[in-house]
C-alpha positions as MATLAB code, in Angstrom:
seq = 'XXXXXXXXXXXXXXXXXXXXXXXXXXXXXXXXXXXXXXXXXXXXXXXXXXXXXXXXXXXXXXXXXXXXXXXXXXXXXXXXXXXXXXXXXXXXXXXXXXXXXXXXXXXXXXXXXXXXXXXXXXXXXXXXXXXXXXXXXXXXXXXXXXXXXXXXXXXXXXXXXXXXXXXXXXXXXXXXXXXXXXXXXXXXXXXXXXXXXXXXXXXXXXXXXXXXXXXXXXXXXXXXXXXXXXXXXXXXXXXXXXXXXXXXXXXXXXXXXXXXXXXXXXXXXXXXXXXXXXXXXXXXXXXXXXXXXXXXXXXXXXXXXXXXXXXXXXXXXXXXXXXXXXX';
ca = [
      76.622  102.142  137.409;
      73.403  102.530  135.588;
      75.227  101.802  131.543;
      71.463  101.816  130.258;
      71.133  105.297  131.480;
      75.066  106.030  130.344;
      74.201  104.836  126.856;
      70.785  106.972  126.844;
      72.476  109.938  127.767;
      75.484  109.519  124.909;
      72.430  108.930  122.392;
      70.733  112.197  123.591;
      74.418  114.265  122.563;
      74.131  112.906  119.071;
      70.693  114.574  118.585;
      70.972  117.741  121.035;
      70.468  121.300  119.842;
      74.233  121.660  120.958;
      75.205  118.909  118.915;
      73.596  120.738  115.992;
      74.713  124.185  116.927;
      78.413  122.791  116.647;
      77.847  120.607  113.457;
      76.420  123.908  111.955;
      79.344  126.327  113.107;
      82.112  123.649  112.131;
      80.385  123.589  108.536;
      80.994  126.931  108.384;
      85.057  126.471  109.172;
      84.819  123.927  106.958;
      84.022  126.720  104.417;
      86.541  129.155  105.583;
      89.601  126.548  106.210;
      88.554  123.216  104.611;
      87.726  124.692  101.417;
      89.096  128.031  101.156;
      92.771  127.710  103.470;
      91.058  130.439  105.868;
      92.795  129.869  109.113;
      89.696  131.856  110.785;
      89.790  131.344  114.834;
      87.009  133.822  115.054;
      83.966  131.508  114.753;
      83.034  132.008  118.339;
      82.818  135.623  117.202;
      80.132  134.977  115.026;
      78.541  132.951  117.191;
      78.357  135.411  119.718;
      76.740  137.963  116.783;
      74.304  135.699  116.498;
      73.080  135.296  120.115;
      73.489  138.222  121.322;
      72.076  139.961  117.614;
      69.034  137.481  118.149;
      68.400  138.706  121.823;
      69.285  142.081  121.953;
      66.411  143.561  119.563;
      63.842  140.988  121.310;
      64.083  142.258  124.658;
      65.312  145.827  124.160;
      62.658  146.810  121.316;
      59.977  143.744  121.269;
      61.402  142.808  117.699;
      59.664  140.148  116.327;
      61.096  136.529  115.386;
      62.131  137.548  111.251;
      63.520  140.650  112.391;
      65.428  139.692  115.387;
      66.750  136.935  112.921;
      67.206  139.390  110.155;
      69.214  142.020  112.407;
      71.799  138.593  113.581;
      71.990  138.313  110.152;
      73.107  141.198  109.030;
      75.226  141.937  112.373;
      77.204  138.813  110.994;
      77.420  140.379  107.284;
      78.735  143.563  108.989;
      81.186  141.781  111.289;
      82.562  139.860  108.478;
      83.059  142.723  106.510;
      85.097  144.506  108.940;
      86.934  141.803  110.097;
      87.391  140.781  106.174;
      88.599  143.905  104.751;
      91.856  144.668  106.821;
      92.731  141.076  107.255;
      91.920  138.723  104.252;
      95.591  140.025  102.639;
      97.252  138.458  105.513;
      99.013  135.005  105.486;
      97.487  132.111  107.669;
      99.350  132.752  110.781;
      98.604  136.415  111.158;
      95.622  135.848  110.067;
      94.554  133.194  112.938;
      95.955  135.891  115.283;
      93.775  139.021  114.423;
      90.569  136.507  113.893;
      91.082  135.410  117.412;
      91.389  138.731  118.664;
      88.118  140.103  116.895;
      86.294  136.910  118.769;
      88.033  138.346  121.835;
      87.070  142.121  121.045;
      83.171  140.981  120.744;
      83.206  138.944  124.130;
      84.689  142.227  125.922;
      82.409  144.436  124.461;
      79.652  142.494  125.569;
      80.631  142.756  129.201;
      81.764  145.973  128.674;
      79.469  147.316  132.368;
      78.649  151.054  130.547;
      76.579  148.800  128.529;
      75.177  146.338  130.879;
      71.464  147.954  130.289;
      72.051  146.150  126.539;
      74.058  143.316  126.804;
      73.878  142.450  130.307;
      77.665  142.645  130.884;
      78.909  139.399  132.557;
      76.054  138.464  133.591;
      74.681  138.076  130.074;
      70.831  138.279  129.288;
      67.785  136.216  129.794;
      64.301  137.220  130.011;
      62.124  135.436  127.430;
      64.217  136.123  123.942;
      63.517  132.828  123.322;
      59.552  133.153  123.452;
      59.030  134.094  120.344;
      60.195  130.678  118.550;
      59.073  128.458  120.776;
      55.226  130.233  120.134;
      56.031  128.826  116.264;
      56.250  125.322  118.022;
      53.615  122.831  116.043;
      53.580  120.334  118.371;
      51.145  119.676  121.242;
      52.337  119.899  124.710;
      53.141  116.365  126.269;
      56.133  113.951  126.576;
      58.080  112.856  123.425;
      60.621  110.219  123.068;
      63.438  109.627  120.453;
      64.843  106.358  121.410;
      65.659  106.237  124.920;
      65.820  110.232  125.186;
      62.336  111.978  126.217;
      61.668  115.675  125.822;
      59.163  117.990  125.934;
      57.603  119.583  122.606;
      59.477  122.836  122.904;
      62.715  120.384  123.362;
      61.385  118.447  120.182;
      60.740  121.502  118.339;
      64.647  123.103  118.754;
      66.233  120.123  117.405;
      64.028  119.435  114.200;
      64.559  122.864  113.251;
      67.991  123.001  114.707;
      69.019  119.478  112.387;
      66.357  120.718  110.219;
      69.129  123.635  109.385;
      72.035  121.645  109.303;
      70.735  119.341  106.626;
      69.839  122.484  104.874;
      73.520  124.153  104.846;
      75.097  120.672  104.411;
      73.190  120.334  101.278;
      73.233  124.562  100.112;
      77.646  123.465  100.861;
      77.492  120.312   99.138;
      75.854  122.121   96.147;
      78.146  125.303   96.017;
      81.508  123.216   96.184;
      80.698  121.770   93.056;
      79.801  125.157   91.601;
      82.470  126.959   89.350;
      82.974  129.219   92.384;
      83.237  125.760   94.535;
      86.194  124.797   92.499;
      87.447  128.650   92.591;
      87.459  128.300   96.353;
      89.328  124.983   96.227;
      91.944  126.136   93.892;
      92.550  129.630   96.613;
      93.193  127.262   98.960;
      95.710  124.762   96.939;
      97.743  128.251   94.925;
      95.871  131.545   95.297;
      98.293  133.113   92.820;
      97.702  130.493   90.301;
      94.335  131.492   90.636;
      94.970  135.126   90.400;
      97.148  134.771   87.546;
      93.715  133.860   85.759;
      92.285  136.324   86.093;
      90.009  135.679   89.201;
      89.317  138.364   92.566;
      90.569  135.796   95.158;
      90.408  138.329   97.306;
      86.695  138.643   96.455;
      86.389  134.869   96.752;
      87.714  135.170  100.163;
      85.290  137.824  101.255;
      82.134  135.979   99.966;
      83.581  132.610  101.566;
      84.051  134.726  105.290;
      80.694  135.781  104.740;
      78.737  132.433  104.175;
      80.910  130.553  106.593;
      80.132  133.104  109.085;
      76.428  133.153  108.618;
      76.816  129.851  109.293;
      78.278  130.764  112.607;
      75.907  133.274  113.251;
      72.512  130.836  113.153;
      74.994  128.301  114.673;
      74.805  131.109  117.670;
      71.503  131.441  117.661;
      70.649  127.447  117.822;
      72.993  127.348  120.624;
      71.278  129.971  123.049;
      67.728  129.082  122.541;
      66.922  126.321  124.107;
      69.225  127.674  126.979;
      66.953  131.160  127.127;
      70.186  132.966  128.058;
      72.796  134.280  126.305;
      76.245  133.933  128.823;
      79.085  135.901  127.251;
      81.482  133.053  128.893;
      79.909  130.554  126.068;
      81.861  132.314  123.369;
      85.541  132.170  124.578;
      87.759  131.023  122.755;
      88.104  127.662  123.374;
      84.384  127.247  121.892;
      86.644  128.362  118.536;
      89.117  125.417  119.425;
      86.294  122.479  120.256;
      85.039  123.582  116.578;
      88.571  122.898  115.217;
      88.236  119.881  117.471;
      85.055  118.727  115.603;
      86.438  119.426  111.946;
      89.430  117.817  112.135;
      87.787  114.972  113.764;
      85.231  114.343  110.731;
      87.461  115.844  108.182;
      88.057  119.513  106.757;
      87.105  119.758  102.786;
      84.098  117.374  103.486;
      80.100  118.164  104.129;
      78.814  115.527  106.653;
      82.547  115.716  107.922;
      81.440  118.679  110.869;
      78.657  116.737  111.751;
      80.002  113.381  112.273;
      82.421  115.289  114.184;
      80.291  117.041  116.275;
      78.458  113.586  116.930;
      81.540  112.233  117.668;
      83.258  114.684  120.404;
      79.925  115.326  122.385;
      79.337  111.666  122.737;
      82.839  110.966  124.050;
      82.455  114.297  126.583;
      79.020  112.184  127.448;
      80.582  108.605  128.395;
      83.756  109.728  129.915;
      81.813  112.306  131.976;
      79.478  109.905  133.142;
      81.468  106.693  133.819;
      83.953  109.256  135.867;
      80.421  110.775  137.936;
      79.667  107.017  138.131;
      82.627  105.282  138.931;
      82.981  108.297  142.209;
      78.781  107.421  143.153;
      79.393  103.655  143.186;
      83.157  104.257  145.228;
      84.920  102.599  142.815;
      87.101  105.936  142.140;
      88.316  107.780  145.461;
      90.771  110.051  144.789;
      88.771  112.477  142.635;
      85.983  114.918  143.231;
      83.116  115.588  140.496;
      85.174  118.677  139.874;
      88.406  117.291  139.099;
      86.654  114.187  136.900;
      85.303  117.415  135.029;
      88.386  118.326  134.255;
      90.098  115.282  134.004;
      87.608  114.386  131.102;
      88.797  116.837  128.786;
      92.246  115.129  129.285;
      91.032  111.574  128.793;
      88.987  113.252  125.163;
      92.117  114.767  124.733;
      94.170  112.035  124.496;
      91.827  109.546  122.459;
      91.379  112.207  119.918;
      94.783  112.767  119.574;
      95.395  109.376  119.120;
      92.852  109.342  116.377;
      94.669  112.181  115.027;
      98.088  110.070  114.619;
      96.028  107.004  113.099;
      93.765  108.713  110.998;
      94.931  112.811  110.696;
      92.239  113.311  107.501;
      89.280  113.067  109.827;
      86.644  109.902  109.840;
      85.646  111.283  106.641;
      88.235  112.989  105.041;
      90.662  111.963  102.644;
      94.753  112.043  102.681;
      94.663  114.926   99.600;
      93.118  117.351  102.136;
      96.122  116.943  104.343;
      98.421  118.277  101.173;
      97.790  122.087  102.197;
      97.323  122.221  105.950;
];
């Protein structure tokens, strides 16, 4: 086995759009659970706004870059919204269970076949959406290299703006937690009727923290199909929702760089145990499995070390044992 070529492709996770894509949506859970007690397993819901809100107005009306942005934007404002304003009353468990169905409802819609002329049904929707950023792109065509990773300039271009973003809402999150409504947040989550009883519109609260969180999600959605230039309604099932969990717990809830440590962390794992499985099959040293079932068996092997983590360390890499007080 080639372990340069292993290590190269672990160190190409760390800085991949994806990687940023799922540092930026876990931020945003961060928001909704870490910080506010929002069990939300809708995430991949706004996600999903966000691609399919970026793509749809390019291709089916020529929108421009701002506005196709603009529209996801808004989509995710309205989605919140609705999904806010029956639901936000609820308690955590009921809650989690109408959140995961509106990620459901989106993802069926999508492949609804009467409306396969806008959203492609199953088969999702390609065609170019992407075009539009990557003629933004700065940098002269040729090979780039960070580290041992090489890319291309559009491939350069998606991940400075995609960590380019992150750093951006890690810092606009860092800033707001340790705003009066930061602290407001943080006490909804520890007593929301101590907080009531002084006199503050938790239910407000929760609303504007669905909202930003969300967003979150939403440009999270839009890094993610991009530099894929197709938008797959498969992508946003709902275990996406449960690898974002995955992430947050792993770097800690109520913490800033917590998502993106995390995120780091779980596609770098996926990376070596997916290629020292291909590699050990190449090489003959494993027999009994196919590159399908090492696929699979992967997740079980991540499984299991991040559970373990879990029992030695359940605040996260970077979370603290006070978090673990209200979960």
């Amino acid at each position: 086995m080639d372990f340069g070529n292993i290590l190269a492709l672990a160190f190409g996770e760390i800085i991949s759009p994806t990687t940023a894509a799922y540092a930026l949506a876990a931020l945003g859970l961060a928001v909704h659970f870490g910080y506010t007690g929002l069990l939300n397993f809708g995430q991949a819901g706004f996600m999903a706004v966000g691609a399919y809100g970026f793509a749809i107005p390019t291709l089916s009306f020529g929108a421009p870059l701002p506005v196709a942005v603009l529209i996801a934007l808004l989509a995710s404002v309205v989605f919140a919204i609705l999904l806010g304003i029956p639901t936000l009353r609820l308690r955590a468990d009921y809650l989690a269970i109408v959140t995961i169905a509106a990620a459901e409802i989106i993802r069926y819609v999508v492949t609804t076949n009467s409306l396969t002329n806008v959203t492609g049904s199953a088969n999702g929707l390609a065609g170019g959406f992407e075009n539009g950023f990557f003629a933004l792109n700065p940098f002269p065509e040729g090979a780039y290299n960070i580290g041992p990773v090489g890319m291309n300039a559009d491939g350069l271009f998606i991940r400075v703006v995609g960590w380019t973003i992150v750093a951006l809402a890690c810092l606009s999150v860092w800033l707001l937690m340790r705003s009066p409504w930061g602290r407001v947040l943080k006490g909804i989550r520890e007593d929301e009727n101590a907080v009531r009883s002084l006199g503050k519109n938790v239910y407000a609260y929760k609303m504007q923290a669905l909202i930003i969180g969300g967003l979150m999600g939403t440009v999270a959605g839009m890094i993610f199909t991009i530099p894929r230039g197709a938008v797959q309604p498969a992508n946003y099932a709902t275990e996406l929702t449960f690898f974002l969990y995955t992430v947050l717990l792993l770097g800690g809830m109520a913490t800033v760089l917590g998502p993106v440590i995390g995120a780091m962390i779980f596609w770098v794992v996926l990376s070596l145990t997916q290629s020292l499985l291909f590699g050990a099959i190449e090489t003959g040293a494993i027999t009994f499995l196919t590159n399908v079932q090492a696929g699979q068996l992967r997740y079980i092997l991540v499984g299991v070390a991040l559970m373990l983590l879990m029992i030695f360390r359940p605040q996260g890499v970077l979370g603290n044992k006070k978090e673990l007080a209200f979960a």
